[in-house]
N, C-alpha and C positions, 0 to 999 in steps of 0.2 A: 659535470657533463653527462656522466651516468644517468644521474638523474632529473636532467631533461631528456633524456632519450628515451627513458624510462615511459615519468609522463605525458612524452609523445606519442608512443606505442599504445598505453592507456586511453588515449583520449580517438586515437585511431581506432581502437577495438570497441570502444562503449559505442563513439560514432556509428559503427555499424552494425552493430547487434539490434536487431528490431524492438526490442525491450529494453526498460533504462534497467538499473539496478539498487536505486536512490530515489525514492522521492520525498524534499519536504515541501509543507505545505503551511502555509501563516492563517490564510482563508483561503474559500473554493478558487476564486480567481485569480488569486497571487500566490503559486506556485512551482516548482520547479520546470516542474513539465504539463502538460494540458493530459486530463482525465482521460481523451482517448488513447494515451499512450499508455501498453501494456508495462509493469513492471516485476520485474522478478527479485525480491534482495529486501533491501530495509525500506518502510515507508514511517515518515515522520511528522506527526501532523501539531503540530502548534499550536491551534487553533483547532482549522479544521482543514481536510484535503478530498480530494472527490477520485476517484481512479475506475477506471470500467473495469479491467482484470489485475487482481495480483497475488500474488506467490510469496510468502516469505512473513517478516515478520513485522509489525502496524501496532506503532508506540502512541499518544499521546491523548490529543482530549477528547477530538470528534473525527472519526473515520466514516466517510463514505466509500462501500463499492458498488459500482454501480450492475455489473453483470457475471462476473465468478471469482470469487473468494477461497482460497489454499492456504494456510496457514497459521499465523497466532495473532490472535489480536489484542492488545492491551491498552483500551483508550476506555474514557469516563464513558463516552456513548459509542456504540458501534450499529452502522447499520448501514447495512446488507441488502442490494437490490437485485437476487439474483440467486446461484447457486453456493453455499458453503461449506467447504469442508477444511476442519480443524477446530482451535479453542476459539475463546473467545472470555476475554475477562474484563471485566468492567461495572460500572451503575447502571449501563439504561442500555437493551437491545431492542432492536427493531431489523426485523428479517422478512421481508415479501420475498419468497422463495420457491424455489421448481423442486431443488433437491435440497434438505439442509442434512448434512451429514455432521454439523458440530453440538461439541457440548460448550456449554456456557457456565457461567460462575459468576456469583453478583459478590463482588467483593465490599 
């Protein structure tokens, strides 16, 4: 019982937070949440995932962001449609950028 009240209370609070905390993503159009929604937390891309802003920390093979970039990124390609600041590791970057405040690493 605990821990459905738990994940009641969890599911009340993300519900209202204007930013998810989670996104994956398979491709651009099948995934978790739709690119206009800002995310703050882990993004998981699969494939590949599209996001306008986000915060935190962007695993897998193809990362798009599409307007301000915070954080670490570690996908095969990464790119950056906007301002970014943090790492970035990967094969292939592509940054059209206002401000780019990261360093990058071609592993």
């Amino acid at each position: 019982m605990k821990k459905l009240i738990l994940l009641c209370v969890l599911f009340l609070f993300t519900s209202l937070c204007a930013e998810e905390v989670f996104q994956v993503g398979v491709v651009n159009t099948l995934q978790l949440h739709p690119a206009s929604t800002p995310v703050e937390g882990i993004k998981l891309n699969l494939v590949n995932s599209s996001t306008d802003n986000f915060t935190g920390l962007d695993v897998g093979f193809f990362s798009q962001v599409n307007k301000d970039f915070t954080g670490i990124q570690f996908n095969t390609i990464n790119f950056n449609n906007g301002n970014s600041t943090g790492l970035q590791f990967g094969e292939v970057f592509i940054s059209i950028w206002q401000h780019d405040r990261s360093a990058t690493w071609h592993c």
